[in-house]
C-alpha positions as CSV (number, residue, x, y, z in Angstrom):
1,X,-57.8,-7.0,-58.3
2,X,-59.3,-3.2,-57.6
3,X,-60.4,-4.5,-54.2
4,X,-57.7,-6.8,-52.1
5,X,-59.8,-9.1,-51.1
6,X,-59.5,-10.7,-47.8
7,X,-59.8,-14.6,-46.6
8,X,-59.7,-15.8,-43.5
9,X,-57.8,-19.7,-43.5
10,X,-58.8,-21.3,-40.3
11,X,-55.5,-23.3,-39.0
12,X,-52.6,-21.6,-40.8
13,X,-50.1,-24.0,-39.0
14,X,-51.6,-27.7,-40.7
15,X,-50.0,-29.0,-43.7
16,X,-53.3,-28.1,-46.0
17,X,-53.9,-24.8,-44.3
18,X,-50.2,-23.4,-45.2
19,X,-49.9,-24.4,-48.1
20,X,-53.6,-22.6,-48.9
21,X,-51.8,-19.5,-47.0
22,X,-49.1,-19.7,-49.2
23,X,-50.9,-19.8,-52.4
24,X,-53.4,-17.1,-51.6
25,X,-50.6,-14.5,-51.0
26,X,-48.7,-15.5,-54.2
27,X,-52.5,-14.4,-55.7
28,X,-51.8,-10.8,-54.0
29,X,-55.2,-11.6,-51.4
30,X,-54.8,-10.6,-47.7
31,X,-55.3,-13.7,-45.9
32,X,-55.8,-13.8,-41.9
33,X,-55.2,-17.7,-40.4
34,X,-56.5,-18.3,-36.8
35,X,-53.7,-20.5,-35.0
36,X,-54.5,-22.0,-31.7
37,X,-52.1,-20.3,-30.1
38,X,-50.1,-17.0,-31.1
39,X,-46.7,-18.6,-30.0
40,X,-46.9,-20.5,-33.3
41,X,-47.2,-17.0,-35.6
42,X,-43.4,-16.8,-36.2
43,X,-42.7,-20.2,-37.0
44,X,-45.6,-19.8,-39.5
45,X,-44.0,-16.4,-41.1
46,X,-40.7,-18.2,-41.1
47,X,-41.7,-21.1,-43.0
48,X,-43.5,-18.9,-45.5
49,X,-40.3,-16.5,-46.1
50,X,-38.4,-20.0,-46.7
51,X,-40.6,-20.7,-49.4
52,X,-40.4,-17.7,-51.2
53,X,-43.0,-15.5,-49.8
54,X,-41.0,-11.8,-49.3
55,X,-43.6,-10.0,-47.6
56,X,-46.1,-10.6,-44.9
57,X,-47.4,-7.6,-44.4
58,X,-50.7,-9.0,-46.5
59,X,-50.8,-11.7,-43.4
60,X,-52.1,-11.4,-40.1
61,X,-53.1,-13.6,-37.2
62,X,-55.8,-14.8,-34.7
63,X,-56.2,-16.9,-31.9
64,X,-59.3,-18.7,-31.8
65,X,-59.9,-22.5,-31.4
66,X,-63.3,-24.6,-33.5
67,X,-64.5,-25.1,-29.5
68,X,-65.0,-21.8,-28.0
69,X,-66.9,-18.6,-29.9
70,X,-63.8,-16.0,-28.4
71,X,-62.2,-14.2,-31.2
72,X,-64.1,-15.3,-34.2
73,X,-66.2,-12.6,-34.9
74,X,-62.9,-10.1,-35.1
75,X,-61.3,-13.1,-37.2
76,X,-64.0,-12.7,-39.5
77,X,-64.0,-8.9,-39.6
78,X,-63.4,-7.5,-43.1
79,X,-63.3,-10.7,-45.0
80,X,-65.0,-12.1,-48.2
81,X,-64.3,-15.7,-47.7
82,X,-63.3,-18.1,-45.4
83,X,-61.6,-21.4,-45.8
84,X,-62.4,-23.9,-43.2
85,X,-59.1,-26.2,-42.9
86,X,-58.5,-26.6,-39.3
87,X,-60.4,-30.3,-37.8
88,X,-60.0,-31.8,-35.0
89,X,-57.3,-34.9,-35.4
90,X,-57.3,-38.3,-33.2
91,X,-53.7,-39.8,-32.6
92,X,-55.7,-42.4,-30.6
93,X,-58.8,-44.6,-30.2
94,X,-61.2,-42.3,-28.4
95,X,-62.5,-43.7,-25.5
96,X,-66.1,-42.6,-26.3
97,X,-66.7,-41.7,-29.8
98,X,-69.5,-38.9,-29.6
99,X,-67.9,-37.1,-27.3
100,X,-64.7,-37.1,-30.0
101,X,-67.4,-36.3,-32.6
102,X,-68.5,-33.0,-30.9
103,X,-65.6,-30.6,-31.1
104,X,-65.8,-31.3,-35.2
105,X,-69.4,-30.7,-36.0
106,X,-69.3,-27.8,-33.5
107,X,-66.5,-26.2,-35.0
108,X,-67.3,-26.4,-38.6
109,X,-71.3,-25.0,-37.3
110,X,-69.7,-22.0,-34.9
111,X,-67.4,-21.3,-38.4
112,X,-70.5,-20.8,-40.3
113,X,-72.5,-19.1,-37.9
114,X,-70.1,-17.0,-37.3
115,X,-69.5,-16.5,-41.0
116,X,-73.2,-15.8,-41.4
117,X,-73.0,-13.2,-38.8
118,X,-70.2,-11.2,-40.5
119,X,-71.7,-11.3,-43.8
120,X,-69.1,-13.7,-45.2
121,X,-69.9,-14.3,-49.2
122,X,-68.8,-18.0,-49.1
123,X,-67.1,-20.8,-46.9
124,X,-65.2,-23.3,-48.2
125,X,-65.1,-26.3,-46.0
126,X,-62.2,-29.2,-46.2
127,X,-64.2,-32.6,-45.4
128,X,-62.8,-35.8,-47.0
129,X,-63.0,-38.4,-49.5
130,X,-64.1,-40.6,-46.0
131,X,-67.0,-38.4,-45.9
132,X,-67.9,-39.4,-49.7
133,X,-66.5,-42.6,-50.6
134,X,-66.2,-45.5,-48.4
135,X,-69.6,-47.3,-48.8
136,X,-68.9,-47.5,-52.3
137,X,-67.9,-50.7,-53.2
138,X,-69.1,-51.6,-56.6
139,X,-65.9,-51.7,-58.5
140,X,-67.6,-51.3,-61.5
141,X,-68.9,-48.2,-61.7
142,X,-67.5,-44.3,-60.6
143,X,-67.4,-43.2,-57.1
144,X,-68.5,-39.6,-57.1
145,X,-69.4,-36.3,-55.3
146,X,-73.4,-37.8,-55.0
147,X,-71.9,-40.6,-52.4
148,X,-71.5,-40.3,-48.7
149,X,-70.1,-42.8,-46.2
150,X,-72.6,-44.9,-44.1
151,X,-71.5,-43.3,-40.8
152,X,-71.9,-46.5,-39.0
153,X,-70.0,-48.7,-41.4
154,X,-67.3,-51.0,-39.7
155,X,-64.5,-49.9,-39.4
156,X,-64.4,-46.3,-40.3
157,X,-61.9,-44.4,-38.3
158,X,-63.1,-42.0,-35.5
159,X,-60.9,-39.0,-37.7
160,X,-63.7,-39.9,-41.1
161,X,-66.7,-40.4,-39.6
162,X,-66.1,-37.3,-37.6
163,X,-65.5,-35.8,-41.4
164,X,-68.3,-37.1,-42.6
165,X,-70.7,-36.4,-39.7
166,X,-69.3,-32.8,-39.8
167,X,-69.6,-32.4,-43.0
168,X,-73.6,-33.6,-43.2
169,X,-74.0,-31.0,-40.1
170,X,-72.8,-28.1,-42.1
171,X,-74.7,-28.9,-45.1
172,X,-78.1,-29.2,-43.0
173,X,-77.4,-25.5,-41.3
174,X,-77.1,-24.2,-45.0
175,X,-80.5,-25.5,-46.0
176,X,-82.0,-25.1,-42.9
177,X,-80.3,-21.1,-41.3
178,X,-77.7,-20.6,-44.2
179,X,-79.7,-17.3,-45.8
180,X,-77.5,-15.9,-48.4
181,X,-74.1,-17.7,-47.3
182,X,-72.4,-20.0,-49.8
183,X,-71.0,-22.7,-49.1
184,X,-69.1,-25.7,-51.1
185,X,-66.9,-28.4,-49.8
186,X,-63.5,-30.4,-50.7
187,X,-63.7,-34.1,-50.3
188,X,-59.7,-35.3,-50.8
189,X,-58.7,-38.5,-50.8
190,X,-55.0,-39.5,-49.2
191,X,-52.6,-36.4,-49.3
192,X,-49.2,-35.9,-49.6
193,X,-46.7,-33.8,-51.5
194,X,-44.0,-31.7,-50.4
195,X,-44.5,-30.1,-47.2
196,X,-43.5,-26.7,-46.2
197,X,-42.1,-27.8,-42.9
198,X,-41.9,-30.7,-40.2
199,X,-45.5,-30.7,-40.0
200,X,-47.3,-33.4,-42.5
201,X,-50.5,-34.8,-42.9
202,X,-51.7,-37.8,-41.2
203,X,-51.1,-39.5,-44.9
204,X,-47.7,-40.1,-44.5
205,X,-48.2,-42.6,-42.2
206,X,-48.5,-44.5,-45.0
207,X,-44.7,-44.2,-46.2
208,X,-43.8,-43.7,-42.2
209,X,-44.7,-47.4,-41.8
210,X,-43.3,-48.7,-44.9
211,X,-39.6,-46.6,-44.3
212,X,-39.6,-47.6,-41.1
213,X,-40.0,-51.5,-40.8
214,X,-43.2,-51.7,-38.7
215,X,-45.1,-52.7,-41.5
216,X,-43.6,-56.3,-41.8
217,X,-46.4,-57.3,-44.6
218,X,-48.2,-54.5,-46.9
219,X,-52.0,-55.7,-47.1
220,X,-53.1,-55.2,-51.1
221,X,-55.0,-52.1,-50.0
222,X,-55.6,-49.9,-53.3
223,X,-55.4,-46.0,-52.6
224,X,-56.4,-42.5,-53.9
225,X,-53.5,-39.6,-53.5
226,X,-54.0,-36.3,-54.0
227,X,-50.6,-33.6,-54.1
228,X,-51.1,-31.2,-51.1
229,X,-50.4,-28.2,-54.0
230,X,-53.6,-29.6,-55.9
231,X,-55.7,-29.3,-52.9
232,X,-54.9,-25.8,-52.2
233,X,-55.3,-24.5,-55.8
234,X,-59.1,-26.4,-55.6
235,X,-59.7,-24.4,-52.5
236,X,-58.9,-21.4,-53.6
237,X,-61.2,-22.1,-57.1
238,X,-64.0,-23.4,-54.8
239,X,-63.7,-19.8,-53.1
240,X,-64.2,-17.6,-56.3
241,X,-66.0,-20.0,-59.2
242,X,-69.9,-18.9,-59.0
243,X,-70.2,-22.6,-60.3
244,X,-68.9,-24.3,-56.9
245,X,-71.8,-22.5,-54.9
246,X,-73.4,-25.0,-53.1
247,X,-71.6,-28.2,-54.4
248,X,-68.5,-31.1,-53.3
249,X,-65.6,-31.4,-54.9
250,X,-63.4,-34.4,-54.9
251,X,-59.3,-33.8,-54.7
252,X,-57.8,-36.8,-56.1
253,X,-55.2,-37.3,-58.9
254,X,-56.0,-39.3,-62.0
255,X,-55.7,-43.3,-61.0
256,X,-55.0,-45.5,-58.1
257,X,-51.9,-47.0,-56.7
258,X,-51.6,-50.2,-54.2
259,X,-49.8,-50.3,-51.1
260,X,-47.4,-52.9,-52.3
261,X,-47.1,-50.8,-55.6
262,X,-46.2,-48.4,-53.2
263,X,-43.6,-50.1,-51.5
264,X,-41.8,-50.9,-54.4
265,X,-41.7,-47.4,-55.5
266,X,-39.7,-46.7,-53.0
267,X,-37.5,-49.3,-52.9
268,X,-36.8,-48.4,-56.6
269,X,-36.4,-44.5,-56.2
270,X,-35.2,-44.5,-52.8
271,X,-33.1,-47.8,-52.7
272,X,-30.7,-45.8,-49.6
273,X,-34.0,-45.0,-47.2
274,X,-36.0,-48.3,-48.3
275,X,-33.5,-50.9,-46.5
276,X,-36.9,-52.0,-44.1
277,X,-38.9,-51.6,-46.3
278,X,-41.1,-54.9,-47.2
279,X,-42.1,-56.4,-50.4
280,X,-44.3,-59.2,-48.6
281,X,-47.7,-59.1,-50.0
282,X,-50.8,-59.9,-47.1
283,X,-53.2,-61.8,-49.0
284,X,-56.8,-60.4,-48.4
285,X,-58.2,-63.6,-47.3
286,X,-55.8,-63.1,-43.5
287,X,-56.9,-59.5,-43.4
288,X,-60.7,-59.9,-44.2
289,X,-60.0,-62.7,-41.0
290,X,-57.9,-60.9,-38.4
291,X,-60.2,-58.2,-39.0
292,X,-62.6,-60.3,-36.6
293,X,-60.0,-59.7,-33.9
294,X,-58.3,-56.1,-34.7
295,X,-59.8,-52.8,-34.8
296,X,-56.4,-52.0,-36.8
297,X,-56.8,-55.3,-39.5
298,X,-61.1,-54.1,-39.6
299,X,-59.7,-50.8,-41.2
300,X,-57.6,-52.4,-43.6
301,X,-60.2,-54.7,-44.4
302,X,-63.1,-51.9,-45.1
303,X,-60.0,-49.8,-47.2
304,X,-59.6,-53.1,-49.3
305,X,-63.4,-53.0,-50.0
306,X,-63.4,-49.5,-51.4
307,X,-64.1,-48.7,-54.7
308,X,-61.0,-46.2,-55.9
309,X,-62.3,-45.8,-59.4
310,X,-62.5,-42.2,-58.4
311,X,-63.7,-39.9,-60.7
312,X,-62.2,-35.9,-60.4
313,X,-64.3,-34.7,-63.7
314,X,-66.5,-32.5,-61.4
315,X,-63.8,-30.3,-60.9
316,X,-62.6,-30.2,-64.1
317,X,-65.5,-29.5,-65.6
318,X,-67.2,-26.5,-62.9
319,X,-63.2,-25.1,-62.0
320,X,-61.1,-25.7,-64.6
321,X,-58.8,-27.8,-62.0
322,X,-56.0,-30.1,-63.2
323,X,-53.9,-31.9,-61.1
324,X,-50.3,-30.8,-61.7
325,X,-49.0,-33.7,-60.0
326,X,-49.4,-37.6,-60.9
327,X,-49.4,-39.8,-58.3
328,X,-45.4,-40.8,-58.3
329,X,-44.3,-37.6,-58.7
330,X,-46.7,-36.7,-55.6
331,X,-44.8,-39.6,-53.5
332,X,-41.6,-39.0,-54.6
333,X,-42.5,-35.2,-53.5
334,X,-43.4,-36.9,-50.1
335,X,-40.3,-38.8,-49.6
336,X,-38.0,-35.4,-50.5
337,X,-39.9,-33.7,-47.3
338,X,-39.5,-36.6,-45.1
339,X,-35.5,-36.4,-46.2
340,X,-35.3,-33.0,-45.6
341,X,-37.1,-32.3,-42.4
342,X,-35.6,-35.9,-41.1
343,X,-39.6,-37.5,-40.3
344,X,-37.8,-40.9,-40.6
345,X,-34.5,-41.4,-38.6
């Protein structure tokens, strides 16, 4: 590159967001990452020097949080793209749902603003698969980047439909205020991978419950993974290809898996951590009915309903992407993290 350019990688500390960090200065670009607080900048530099990154100097940090304007316009200052990672995440059941909408669609429209503002060629937003895929439930045909999730469908987590109602926000101030701003999204579906530190995605719940006993049955949910290192590098395409201007791009690796597939994955690769883990197979019939009863079973039973024959060709075609990760060697990936940083006691 003649010019270093710079991007800005809104919450350098999240499991997507690092790993986009650490990418980006393997490429040579000068990144700046807002953190919601500065106490977290050393850990960050730490974890990147650990994996190989010898130099910071093309790093540097910001606080700013997606619910207040202070510090964005000097986080945007001097950069040609920004990558909006950081969301809002829900360990629990909100209370009331639209007020745990808000802080998401008016983070991801005070990133673009803002971005407008400072001349910012083009954002790159991460939504989710939730945002694109749920609704579909012909199992016959391709789910792809033309489908979005009925934001009132039952049972769609407070996390998705915040995704997805984020996600229709942003592209509606494009159309409407966007001027010469570009703008592209990345829907993933489920993602894991090896993780640069103690901090995972919300995805590895998924081997959490199965490792450690709580899931006593595994409903026969079908799933889409996508390796954390696959999202990154269709970020950092997104940001750069003059073909992902004003387009959504799926994350996922080639096939499905079920949960129960799942579970005996583990118990075949990792026979020493599996001990708890159950091979007991919820028929959908008992899901489909305790859904009537549990806001946790109503999930499952929308998941169960999804169509996962999930076509990735978009970015193949347009980016050039390729997964360099199947789904195995993505879980296996998953299970080496949750070894080494002890997530599982």
């Amino acid at each position: 590159m003649e010019k270093i350019e710079t991007v800005l990688v809104t919450g350098g500390t999240g499991f997507v967001g690092l790993q986009i960090v650490l990418q980006l200065l393997q490429k040579g670009y000068r990144v700046k990452t807002t953190l919601r607080s500065l106490k977290s900048k050393d850990s960050v530099i730490e974890t990147l020097k650990a994996n190989g990154i010898t130099s910071v100097d093309n790093l540097s940090f910001v606080e700013a949080e997606l619910t207040k304007d202070d510090n964005w316009a000097e986080a945007m200052k001097d950069c040609t793209y920004v990558l909006s990672v950081a969301s809002p995440v829900f360990f629990d059941i909100p209370n009331d749902e639209n007020e745990a909408m808000r802080p998401a669609i008016e983070g991801i429209l005070r990133v673009l603003k803002f971005a407008k503002s400072a001349g910012i060629k083009r954002v790159v937003m991460t939504s989710s698969f939730g945002a694109l895929g749920f609704s579909h439930t012909d199992k016959n045909t391709e789910t792809t980047e033309a489908d979005w999730t009925d934001p009132n469908l039952k049972g769609l987590s407070a996390y998705e439909k915040s995704k997805g109602l984020s996600e229709r926000a942003a592209w509606d101030f494009i159309k409407k205020e966007g001027g010469n701003l570009e703008f592209a999204t990345i829907n993933p579906v489920a993602i894991l991978g090896p993780s640069l530190s103690k901090h995972i995605s919300g995805s590895f719940d998924i081997l959490n419950h199965l490792l450690d006993g709580s899931m006593k049955v595994v409903p026969n949910i079908p799933l889409n993974i996508v390796d954390v290192r696959d999202v990154a590098d269709l970020h950092i395409r997104a940001m750069t290809n003059p073909n992902a201007n004003g387009q959504r791009f799926i994350a996922s690796a080639d096939g499905q898996i079920s949960m129960p597939e799942i579970a005996q994955l583990l118990k075949n690769k990792f026979p020493e951590a599996a001990a708890k883990v159950s091979t007991k197979i919820l028929p959908n019939w008992i899901l489909n009915f305790a859904s009537l009863f549990s806001a946790q079973a109503k999930a499952g039973s929308m998941l169960s309903k999804v169509n996962r024959n999930v076509s990735n060709a978009k970015a193949r075609k347009l980016l050039g992407w390729t997964p360099i990760a199947t789904i195995e060697q993505t879980i296996l990936a998953s299970l080496e993290s949750i070894s080494k940083y002890g997530i599982i006691k």
